[in-house]
C-alpha positions in Angstrom: 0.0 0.0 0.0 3.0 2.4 0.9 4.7 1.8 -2.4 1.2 3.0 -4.2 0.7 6.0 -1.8 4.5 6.6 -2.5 3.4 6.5 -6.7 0.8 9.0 -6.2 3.0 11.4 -4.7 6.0 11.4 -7.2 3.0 11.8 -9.8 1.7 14.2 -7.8 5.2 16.5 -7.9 5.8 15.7 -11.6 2.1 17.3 -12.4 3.2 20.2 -10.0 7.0 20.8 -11.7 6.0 20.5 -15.3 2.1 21.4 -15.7 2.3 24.3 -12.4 5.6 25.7 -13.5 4.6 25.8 -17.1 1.1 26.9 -17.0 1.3 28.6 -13.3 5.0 30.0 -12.4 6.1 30.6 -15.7 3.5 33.4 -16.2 3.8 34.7 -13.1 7.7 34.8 -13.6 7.3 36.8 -16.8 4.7 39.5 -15.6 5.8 43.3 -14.7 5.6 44.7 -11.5 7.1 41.6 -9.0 8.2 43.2 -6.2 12.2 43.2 -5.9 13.6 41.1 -3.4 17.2 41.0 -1.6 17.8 43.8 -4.3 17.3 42.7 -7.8 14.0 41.4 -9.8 16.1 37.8 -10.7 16.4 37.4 -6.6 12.3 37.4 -6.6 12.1 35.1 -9.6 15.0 32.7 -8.5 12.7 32.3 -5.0 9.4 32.2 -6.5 10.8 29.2 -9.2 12.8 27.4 -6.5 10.6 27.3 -3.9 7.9 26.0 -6.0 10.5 22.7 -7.0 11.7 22.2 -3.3 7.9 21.4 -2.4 8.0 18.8 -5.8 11.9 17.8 -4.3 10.0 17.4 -0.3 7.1 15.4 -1.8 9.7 12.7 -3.6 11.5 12.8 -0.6 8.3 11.9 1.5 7.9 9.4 -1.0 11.2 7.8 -0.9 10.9 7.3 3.2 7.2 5.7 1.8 8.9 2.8 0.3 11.0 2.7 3.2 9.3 2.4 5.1 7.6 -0.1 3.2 10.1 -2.8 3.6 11.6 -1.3 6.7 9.0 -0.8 9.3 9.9 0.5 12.9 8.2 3.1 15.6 9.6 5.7 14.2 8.6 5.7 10.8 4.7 4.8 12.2 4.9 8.1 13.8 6.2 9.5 10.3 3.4 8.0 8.6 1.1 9.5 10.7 2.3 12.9 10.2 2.4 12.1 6.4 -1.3 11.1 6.7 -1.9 14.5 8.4 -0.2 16.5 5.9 -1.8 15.0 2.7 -5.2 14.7 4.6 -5.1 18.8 5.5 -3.6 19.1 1.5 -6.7 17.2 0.2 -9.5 19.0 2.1 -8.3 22.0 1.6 -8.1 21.7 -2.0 -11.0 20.0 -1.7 -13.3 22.7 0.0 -11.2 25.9 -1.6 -11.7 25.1 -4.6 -14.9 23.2 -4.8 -13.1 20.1 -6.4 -12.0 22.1 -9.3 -8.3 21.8 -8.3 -7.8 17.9 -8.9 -4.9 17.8 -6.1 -7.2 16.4 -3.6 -7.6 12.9 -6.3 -4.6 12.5 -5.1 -3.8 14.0 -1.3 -6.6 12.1 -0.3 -6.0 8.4 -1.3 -2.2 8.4 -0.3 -3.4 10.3 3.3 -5.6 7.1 3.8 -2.9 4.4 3.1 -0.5 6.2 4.6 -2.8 6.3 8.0 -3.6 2.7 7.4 -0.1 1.7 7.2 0.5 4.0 10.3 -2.2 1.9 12.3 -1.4 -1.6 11.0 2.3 -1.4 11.9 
């Protein structure tokens, strides 16, 4: 179940790199008018474009401790899971109830936030 939940999420970050970055932070990166941080425009569009891979880069990482944990099992990484579960449950309902299901994240957040609890509980 882990290695599926741990599928959904890398999908989940490859939608959110290529489709977001193209169709979302590209635009934003080319409009006039960003405010100027630490001094120069680049600075706010270097933080803006990083920032949004490092939370694609934190997901495979979550991931990567998912199959793990799948093969691995211990306290510690129950009490991981469970914090996974939170995370992607929170992700999912918010998305979810923002957007009024328009924003197909939640497709996602919510099945890998109910294996990842089940696997939390069964371990």
């Amino acid at each position: 179940m882990l290695i599926i939940a741990a599928i959904l999420t890398i999908a989940v970050g490859l939608m959110h790199s290529l489709v977001g970055g193209r169709r979302l932070i590209r635009p934003i990166l080319e409009m006039e008018g960003l405010p100027v941080i630490l001094g120069d425009i680049r600075n706010t569009r270097l933080t803006l474009e990083i920032g949004w891979h490092l939370l694609t880069l934190t997901w495979w990482g979550m991931a990567a401790v998912m199959i793990y944990l799948h093969y691995q099992a211990d306290e510690i990484g129950t009490v991981f899971l469970a914090m996974i579960a939170t995370l992607f449950a929170v992700s999912g309902l918010t998305a979810l109830v923002a957007s009024r299901g328009r924003h197909l994240s939640w497709i996602f957040f919510l099945p890998v936030a109910a294996m990842t609890a089940y696997s939390a509980i069964a371990t």
